[in-house]
N, C-alpha and C positions, 0 to 999 in steps of 0.2 A: 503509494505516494504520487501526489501529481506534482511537478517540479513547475516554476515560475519564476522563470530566467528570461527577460530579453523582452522587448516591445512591440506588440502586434507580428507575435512568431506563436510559434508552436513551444508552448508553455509545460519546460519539461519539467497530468487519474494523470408445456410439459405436450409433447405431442405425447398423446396415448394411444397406441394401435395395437385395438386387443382385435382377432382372428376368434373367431368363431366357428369356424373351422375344424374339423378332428386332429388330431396329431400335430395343431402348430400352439405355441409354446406363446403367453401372452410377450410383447413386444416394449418395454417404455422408454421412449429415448427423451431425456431432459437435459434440456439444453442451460448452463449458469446464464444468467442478464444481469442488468447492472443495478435491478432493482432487488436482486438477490443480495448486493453489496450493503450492510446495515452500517447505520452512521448513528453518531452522538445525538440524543441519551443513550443509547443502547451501551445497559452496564457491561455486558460483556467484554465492551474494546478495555475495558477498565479490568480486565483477569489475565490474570496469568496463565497461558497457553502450554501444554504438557508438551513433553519431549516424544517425539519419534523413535521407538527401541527397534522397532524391525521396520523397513519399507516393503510393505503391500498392493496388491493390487484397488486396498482403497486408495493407498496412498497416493499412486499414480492417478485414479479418478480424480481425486482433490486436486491435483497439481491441474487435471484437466478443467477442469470446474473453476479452479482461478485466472486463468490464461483465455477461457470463455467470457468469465465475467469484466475483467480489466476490459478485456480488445470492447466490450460491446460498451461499455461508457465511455471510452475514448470514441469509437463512433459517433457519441453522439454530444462530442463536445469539440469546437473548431479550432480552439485556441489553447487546448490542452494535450497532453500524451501522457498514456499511462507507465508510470515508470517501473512501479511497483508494487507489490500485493500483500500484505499477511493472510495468511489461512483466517486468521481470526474473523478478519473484512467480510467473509461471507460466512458469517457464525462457525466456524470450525477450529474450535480452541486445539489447534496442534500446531508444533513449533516449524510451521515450512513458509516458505519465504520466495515470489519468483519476484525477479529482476530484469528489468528490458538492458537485451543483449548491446540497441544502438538507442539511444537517448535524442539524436539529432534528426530522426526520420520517423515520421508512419506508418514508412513502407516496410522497415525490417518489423516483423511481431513477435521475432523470439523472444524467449524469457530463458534467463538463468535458475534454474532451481535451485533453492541453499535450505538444505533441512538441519535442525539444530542450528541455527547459528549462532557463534558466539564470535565476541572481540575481544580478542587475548592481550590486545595492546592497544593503546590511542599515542599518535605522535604527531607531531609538526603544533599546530597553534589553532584552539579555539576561535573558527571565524563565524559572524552571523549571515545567514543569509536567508533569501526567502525561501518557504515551504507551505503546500498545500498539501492536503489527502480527501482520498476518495469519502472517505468516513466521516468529515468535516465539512459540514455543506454552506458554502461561500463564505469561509473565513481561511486567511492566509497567514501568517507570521514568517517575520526575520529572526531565526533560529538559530544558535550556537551549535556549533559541532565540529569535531575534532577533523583536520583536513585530510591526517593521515591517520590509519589506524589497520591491525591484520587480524583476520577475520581464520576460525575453522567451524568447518560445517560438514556434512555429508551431503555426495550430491542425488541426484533422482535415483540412481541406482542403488544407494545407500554404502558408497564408496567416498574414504575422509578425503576432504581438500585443506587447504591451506593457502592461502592468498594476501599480498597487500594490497591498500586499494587507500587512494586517492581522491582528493577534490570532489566532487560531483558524484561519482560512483560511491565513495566515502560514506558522506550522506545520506542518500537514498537508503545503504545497507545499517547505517545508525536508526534510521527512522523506520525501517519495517524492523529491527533488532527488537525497538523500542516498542511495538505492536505486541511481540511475544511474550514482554515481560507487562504486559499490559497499561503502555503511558501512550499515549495519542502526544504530539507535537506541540499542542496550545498550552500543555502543562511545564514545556521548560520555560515558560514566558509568561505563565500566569498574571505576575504581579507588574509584566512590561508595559504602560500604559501606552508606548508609542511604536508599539511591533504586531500591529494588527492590523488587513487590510483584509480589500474584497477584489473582485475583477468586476469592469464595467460592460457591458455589452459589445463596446468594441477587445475586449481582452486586457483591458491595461489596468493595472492594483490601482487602489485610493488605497487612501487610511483610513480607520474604523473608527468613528468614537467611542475609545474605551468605556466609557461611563455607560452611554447608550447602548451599547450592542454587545459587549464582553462582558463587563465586571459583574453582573446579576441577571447575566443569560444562562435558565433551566437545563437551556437544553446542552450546552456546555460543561457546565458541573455538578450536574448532578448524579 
């Protein structure tokens, strides 16, 4: 998820060394980028992403592999920060999920890992606010979602948690939930003619013309 809150701020997104040599062991270190991250059409973001039974040592790659790829598109966006990732974002239909630890800084790069996640409960009141994603390339909407809601997942270890989570954090964790089960953000607003924007080069939303840019854009719904 790329979050887009607040005005002209920080808008809370193969080296091969083969040896030739006797006895040494080919080498490939590959590194995730942010053009690894697939975005709409790509039916995929549109599936349902399988459960996690046991945490592996893929599994940990993955988590690496999404944590490379997030930081390196926030790199190379000034007015954004990556908040959050589905595995799905970089073709990997399984249900893991990381989370930026600090939402108000660049400088923290942790990620929360939440594998299986689910929300066991939604409370407080349906509010709209703005959302972007990595996966949605320069389109934004003002999005409903519940402010409060508690969440159980396992975490990188593949040990249960349990949490509630608020506001902002809320969010974010409804909108990569909503990755696993395969819905991108522009679908709870599909039919909103007036909840779609873009950023301008200095960083700040416009509104989109529904008609022009949403209602019979391919690459959107198809």
């Amino acid at each position: 998820m790329r979050p887009v809150t607040g005005r002209g701020k920080l808008r809370t997104g193969e080296l091969g060394l083969a040896s030739k040599e006797p006895f040494l062991s080919l080498l490939y270190l590959q590194v995730m980028k942010k053009e690894d991250i697939i975005t709409l059409p790509n039916a995929h973001l549109r599936q349902k992403s399988a459960r996690v039974h046991v945490v592996t040592d893929d599994t940990k790659q993955l988590i690496e592999d999404m944590t490379s790829a997030a930081l390196d598109w926030e790199d190379s966006r000034p007015h954004e920060i990556s908040a959050a990732l589905a595995a799905v974002q970089i073709d990997k239909l399984e249900r893991v999920v990381i989370v930026r630890t600090d939402f108000e800084t660049k400088e923290n790069r942790d990620f929360t890992v939440l594998i299986n996640p689910e929300i066991v409960k939604t409370e407080g009141e349906l509010v709209a606010d703005y959302e972007g994603c990595l996966s949605v390339s320069k389109v934004y909407g003002k999005v409903p979602r519940w402010t409060k809601i508690r969440v159980r997942a396992l975490d990188e270890t593949g040990q249960p948690v349990r949490f509630k989570a608020e506001g902002f954090l809320a969010r974010v964790i409804q909108h990569e939930i909503d990755h696993t089960n395969g819905m991108v953000f522009i679908d709870h607003i599909k039919d909103q003619t007036d909840a779609f924007y873009t950023l301008d080069e200095n960083g700040e939303l416009q509104p989109l013309d529904y008609h022009e840019h949403i209602e019979n854009n391919e690459n959107l719904w198809t």
